[in-house]
C-alpha positions in Angstrom: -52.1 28.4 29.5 -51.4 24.8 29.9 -49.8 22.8 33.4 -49.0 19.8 31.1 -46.2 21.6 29.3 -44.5 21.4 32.8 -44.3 17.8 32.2 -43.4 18.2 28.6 -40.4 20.5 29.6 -39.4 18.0 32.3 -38.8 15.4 30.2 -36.3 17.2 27.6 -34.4 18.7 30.1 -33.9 15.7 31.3 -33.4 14.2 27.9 -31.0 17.1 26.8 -28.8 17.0 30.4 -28.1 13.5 29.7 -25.4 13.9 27.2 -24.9 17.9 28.4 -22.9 18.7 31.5 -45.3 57.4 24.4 -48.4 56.5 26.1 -47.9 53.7 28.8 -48.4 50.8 26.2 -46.7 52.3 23.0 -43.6 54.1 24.5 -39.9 52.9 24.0 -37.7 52.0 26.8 -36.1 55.9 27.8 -31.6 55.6 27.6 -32.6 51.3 27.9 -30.3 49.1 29.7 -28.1 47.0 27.6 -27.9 43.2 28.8 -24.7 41.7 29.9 -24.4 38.4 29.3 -22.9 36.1 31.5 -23.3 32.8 33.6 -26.8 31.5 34.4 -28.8 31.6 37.4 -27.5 29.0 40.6 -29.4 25.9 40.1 -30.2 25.8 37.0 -28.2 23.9 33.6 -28.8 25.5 30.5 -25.7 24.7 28.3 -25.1 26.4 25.5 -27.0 29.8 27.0 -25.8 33.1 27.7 -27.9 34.4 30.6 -28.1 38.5 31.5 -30.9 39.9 33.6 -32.8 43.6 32.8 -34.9 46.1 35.4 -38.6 46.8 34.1 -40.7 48.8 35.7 -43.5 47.4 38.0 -46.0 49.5 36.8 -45.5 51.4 32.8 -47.7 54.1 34.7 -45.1 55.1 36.5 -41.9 54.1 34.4 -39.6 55.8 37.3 -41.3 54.3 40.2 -40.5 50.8 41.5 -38.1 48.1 39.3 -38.2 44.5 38.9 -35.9 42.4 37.5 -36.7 39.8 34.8 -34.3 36.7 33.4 -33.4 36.2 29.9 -31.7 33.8 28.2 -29.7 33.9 24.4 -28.7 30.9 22.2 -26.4 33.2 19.3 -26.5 32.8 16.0 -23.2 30.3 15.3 -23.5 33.2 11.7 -23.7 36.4 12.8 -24.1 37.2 8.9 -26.5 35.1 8.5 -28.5 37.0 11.1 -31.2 39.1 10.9 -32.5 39.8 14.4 -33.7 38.3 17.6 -36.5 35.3 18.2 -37.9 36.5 21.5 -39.9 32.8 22.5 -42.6 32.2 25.4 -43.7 28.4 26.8 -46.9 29.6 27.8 -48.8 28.5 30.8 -49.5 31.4 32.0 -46.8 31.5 34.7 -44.6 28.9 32.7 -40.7 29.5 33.0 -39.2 30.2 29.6 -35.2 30.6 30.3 -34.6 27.1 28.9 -37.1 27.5 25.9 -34.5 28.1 23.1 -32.8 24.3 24.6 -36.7 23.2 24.1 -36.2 24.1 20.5 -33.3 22.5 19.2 -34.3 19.4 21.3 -37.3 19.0 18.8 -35.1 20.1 16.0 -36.0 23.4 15.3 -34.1 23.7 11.7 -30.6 25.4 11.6 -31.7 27.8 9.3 -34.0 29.5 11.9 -30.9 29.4 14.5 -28.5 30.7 11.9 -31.0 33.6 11.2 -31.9 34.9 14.8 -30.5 34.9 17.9 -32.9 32.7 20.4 -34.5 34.5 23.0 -35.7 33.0 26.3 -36.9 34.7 29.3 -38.9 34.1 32.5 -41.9 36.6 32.0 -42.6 38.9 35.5 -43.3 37.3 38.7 -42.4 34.0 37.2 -39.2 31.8 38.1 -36.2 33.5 37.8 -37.9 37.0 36.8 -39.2 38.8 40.7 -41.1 35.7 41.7 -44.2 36.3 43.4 -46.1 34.2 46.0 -50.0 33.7 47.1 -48.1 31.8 50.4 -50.1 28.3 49.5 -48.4 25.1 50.2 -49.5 21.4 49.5 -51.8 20.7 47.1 -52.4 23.9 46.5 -49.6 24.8 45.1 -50.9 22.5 42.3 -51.0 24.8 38.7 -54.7 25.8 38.8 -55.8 26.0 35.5 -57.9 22.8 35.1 -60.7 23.2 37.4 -62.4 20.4 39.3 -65.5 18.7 37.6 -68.5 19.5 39.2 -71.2 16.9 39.6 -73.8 19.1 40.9 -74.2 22.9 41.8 -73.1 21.9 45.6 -69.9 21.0 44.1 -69.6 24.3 42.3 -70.2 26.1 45.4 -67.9 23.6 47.6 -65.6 25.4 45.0 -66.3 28.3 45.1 -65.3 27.9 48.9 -62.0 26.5 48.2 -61.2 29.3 45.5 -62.1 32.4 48.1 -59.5 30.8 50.5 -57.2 30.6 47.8 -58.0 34.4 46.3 -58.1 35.8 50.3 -54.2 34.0 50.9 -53.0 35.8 47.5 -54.4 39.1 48.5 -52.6 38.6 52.1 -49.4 37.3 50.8 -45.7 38.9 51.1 -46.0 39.6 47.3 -49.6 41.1 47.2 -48.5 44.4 46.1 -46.7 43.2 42.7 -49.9 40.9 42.0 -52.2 43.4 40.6 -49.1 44.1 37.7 -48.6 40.6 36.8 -50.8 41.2 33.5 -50.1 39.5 29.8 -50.5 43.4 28.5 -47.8 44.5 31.4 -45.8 41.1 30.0 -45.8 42.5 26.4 -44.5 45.7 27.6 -41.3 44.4 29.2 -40.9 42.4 26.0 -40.3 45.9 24.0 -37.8 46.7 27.0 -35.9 43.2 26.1 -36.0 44.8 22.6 -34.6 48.0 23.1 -32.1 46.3 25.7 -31.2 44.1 23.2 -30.3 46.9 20.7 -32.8 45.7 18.0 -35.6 47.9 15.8 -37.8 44.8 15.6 -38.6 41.1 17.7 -39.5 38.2 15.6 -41.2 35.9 18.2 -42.5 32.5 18.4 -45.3 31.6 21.1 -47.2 28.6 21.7 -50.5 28.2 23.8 -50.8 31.0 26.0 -47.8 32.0 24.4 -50.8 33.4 21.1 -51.9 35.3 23.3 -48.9 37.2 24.9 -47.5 37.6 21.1 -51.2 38.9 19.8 -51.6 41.2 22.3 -47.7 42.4 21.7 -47.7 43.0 18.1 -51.1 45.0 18.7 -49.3 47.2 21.4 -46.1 47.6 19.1 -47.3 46.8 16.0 -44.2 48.4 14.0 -42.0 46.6 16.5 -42.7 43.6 15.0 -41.1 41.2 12.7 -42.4 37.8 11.9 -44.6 36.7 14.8 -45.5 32.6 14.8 -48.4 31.9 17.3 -48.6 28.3 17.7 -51.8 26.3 19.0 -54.2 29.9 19.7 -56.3 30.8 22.0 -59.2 33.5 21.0 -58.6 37.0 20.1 -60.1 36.9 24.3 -57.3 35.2 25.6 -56.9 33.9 28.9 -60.4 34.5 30.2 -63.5 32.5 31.3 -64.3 31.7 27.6 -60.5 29.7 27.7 -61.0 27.8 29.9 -64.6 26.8 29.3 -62.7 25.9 25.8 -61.1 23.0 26.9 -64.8 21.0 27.4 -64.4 21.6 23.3 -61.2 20.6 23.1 -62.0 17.2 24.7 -64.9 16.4 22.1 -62.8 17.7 19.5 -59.3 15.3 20.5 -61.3 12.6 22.0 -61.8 10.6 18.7 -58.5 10.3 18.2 -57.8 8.8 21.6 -60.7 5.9 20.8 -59.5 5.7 17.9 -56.0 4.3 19.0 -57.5 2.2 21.6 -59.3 1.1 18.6 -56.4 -0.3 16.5 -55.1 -1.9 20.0 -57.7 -4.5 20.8 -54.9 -5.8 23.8 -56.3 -2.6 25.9 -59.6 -5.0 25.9 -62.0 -1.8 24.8 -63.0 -3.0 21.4 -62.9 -1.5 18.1 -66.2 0.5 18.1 -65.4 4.3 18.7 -69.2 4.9 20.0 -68.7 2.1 22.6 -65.3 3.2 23.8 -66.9 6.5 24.1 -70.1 5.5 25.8 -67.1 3.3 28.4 -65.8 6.8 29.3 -68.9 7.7 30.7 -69.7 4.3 32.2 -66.4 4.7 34.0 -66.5 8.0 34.8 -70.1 7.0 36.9 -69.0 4.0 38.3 -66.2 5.7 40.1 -68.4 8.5 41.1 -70.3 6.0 43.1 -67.3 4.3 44.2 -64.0 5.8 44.1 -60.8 2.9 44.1 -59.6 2.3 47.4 -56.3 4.3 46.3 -59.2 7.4 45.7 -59.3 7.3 42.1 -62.6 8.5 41.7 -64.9 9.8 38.8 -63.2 13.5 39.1 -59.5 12.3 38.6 -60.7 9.7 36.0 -61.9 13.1 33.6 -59.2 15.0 34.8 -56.6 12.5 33.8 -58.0 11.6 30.7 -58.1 15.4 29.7 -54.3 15.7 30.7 -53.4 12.8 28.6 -55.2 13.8 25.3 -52.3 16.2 25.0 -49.8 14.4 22.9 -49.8 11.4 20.8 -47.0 10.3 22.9 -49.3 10.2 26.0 -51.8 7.9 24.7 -50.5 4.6 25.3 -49.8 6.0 28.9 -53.8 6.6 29.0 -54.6 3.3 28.1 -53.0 1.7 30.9 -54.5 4.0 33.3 -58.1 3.0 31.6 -57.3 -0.3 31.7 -56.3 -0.1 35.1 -59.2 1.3 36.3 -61.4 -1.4 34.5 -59.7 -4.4 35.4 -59.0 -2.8 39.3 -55.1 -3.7 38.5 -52.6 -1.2 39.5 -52.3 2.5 37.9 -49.1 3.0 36.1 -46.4 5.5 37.8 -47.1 9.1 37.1 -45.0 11.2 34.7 -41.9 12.5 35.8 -42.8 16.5 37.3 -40.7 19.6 36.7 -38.5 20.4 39.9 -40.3 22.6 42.5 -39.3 26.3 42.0 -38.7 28.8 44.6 -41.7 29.6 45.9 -43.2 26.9 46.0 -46.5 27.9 44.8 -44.8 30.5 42.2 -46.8 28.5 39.5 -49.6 28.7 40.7 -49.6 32.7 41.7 -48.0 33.6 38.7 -50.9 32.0 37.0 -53.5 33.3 38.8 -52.8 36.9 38.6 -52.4 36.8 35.0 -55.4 35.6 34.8 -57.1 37.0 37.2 -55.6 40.8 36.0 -56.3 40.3 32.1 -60.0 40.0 32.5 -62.8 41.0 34.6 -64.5 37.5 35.8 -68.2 37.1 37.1 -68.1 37.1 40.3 -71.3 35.1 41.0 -71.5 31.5 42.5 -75.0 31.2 40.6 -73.2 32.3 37.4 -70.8 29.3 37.5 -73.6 27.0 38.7 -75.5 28.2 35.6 -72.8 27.8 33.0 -71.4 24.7 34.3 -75.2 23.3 33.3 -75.1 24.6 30.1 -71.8 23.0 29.3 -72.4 19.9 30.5 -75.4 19.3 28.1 -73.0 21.0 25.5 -69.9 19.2 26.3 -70.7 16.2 28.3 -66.8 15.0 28.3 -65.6 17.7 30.0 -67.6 20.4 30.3 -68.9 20.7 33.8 -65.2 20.8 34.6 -64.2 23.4 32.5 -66.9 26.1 33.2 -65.8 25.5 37.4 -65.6 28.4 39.3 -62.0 30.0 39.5 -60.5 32.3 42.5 -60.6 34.7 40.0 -64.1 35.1 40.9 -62.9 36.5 44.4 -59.5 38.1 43.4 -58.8 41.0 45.8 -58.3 43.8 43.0 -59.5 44.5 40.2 -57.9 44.8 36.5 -55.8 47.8 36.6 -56.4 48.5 32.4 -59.2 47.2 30.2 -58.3 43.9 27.8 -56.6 45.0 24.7 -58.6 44.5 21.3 -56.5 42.5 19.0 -57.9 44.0 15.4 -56.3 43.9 12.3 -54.4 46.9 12.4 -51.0 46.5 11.6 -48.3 44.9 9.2 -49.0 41.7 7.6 -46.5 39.4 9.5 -49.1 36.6 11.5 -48.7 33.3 11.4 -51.3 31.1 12.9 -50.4 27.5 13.6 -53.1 24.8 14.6 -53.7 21.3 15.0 -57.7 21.1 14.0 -58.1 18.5 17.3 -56.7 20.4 20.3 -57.8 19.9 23.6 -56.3 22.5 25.4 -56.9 25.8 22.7 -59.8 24.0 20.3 -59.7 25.0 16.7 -62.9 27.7 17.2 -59.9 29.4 19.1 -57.6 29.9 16.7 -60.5 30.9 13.8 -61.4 33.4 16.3 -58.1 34.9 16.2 -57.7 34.6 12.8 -60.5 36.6 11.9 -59.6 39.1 14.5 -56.3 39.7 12.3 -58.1 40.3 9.9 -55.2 40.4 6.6 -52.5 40.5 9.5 -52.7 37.1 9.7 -52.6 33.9 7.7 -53.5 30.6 9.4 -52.0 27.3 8.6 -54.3 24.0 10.0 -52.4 20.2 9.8 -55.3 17.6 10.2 -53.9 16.2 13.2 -54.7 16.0 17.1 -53.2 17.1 20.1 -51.4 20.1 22.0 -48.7 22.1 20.1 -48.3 21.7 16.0 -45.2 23.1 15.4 -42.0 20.9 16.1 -44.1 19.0 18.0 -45.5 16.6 15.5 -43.9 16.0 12.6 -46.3 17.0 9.6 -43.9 18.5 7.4 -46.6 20.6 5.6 -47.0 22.8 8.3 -43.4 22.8 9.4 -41.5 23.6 6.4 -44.1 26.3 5.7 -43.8 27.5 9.4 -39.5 27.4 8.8 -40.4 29.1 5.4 -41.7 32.1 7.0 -39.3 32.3 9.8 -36.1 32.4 7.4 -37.6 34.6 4.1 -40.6 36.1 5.8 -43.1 34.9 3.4 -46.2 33.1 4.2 -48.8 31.1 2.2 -50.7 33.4 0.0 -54.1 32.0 1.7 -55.0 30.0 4.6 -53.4 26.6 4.3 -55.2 22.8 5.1 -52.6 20.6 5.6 -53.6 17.3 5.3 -53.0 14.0 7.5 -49.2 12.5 7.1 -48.3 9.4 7.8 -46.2 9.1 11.2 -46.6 13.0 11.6 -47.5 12.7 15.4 
């Protein structure tokens, strides 16, 4: 449930384009649609995609009552007998577009055995993108992705917070889209994935998530459990998934990632923070007070300073990038340019909404100022990097309706066909996550760690333990007999 795979996706489409020109939850689709494919949506490139679009139902309550449309995406198998099914994908976010996902893949050289084996399945998930987009009507800033709060320094921040979020919660409950909001749900989601399933002709979905992405897939092959094929859930959240207990992960995540982040400034003594790892983290909090006090005359202030850091902890690839900005701030030089951004989709604030009511649907939040006043204490003893930010109050807390269904309970009823994926520093879904999940499987699953840092294991990093195991299962269907430890691999970030 990540904003930075925004910029992650940014950057290989423009990378790829440069060379390119029964009950409600268990019952199948009734006489399903079949897909046409076709030519893609105006505005956006996706070579080497077949695009089609299918009508869901807004609410499985009422599976004859009121349609939306959702946007999906194939990349064929260049050996139909090779082929054993489809690879329905998800980007996660929540709220993340995911027609271009499948491009995503081969640009990180996802193996030609998986593409010869499935046919690769994108789609925009409802109210997102492409897919019925829907709108809380915010503009400017706000239309910012929401789902890394603002670090509170005090309980007046929290409530100054708690202020902003009611405006937000009050302009999505008003909005020309407020009656699809309350079905924008992960469990609603999962649903119309069995519909692209059926549509698609096919018994079964293989699927490969990452981030929030674990959750979506969890919660899918616990609704349809003998739909499933082989399901790969990459970089997990909890068995709780996007709830308050997320997002107060990511003040983990940062103590867990942030070694490896001083640990590169280490080996780079030009950044001018030294080579002792308790030093450079004692200099994050000696920043982070000094521009508290006294915010750069561009605004840089102690906020943005924890913010960014958190942001850049995500790849390998980012640290250098995070340096600068450090030593920037130290030295009062210039920050570097920012990272190039996705292009703004139609609404403008879809991200954000989309996001939001997901979140806001899938769980019941305290709705309590003194609650997040409380726990943003707690976690700032706990997790002093990050934590006050991460246990910030959400609009969730004032979100005009309430869940529509309970959470569903992922146990370990069901075939034996989880995969777990999981780099052991993550700052985004922290290790604690993914064990959670694990043991929520039960003998579903089978989890595979790789002793490395950052968001998204993989493709994403190169340790070929985990990979080739990760391929293995996708092509043959068999998985390590136990939990596997990869360990650390030279160049594997």
């Amino acid at each position: 449930m990540r904003k930075l795979f925004v910029a992650v996706l940014a950057t290989v489409m423009v990378a790829l384009l440069a060379g390119q020109g029964a009950s409600a939850q268990t019952a199948p689709s009734a006489s399903p649609e079949q897909v046409s494919w076709g030519e893609c949506p105006d505005g956006t490139s996706l070579p080497g995609l077949e695009c089609g679009t299918l009508k869901v139902p807004l609410d499985y309550a009422e599976p004859e009552g009121e349609k939306i449309e959702l946007a999906i995406t194939r990349m064929a198998s260049p050996h139909p007998h090779k082929r054993r099914g489809v690879l329905l994908t998800n980007a996660g976010g929540p709220g993340e577009p995911g027609l271009n996902y499948p491009l995503v893949l081969k640009y990180y050289g996802v193996p030609q055995s998986v593409l010869d084996t499935y046919d690769v399945i994108g789609f925009d998930p409802r109210g997102v993108g492409h897919s019925t987009p829907v709108t809380c009507g915010l503009e400017g800033e706000a239309t910012a992705t929401s789902n890394i709060p603002e670090y509170a320094l005090d309980s007046a921040d929290v409530a100054e917070q708690a202020e902003y979020a009611a405006g937000v919660a009050q302009k999505c409950g008003s909005a020309a889209t407020a009656p699809l909001l309350p079905y924008i749900s992960t469990a609603n989601t999962a649903r119309d994935m069995d519909r692209i399933r059926a549509a698609l002709g096919e018994p079964k979905i293989s699927y490969l998530g990452i981030s929030y992405g674990t959750y979506l897939g969890a919660v899918y092959t616990t609704l349809f459990p003998r739909r499933s094929d082989r399901i790969v859930l990459d970089s997990a959240m909890g068995p709780k998934g996007s709830g308050p207990s997320a997002s107060r992960g990511f003040g983990e995540g940062v103590e867990d990632r942030f070694p490896d982040f001083a640990k590169f400034l280490s080996e780079h003594p030009e950044y001018g923070f030294g080579t002792s790892a308790e030093k450079i983290r004692a200099k994050y909090f000696e920043i982070a007070a000094r521009l508290d006090a006294e915010p750069r005359p561009d605004g840089f202030d102690g906020k943005r300073f924890r913010k960014v850091t958190f942001e850049k902890l995500y790849l390998d690839q980012w640290l250098p990038e995070l340096a600068e900005i450090w030593r920037a701030v130290e030295t009062g030089g210039p920050l570097p340019p920012a990272s190039p951004s996705a292009p703004p989709r139609q609404p403008a604030d879809n991200a954000v909404a989309s996001q939001l009511a997901v979140l806001c649907n899938d769980r019941d939040w305290p709705e309590s100022v003194a609650t997040y006043q409380r726990n943003v204490e707690v976690d700032r003893a706990r997790h002093p990097m990050f934590g006050a930010a991460a246990a910030n109050i959400w609009p969730c807390a004032f979100w005009p309706t309430e869940p529509l269904e309970p959470p569903v309970k992922i146990t370990d009823r069901g075939p034996s066909n989880v995969l777990i994926v999981q780099n052991l520093r993550d700052p985004s879904t922290p290790l604690s996550g993914a064990r959670a999940l694990r043991a929520a499987f039960g003998e579903r699953a089978r989890m595979i760690t790789a002793d490395q840092g950052g968001h998204l294991a993989y493709l994403f990093l190169k340790n070929r333990c985990l990979n080739d195991a990760t391929t293995h299962f996708l092509v043959t269907g068999e998985r390590p007999r136990t939990d596997l430890a990869c360990p650390a691999e030279p160049h594997s970030g």
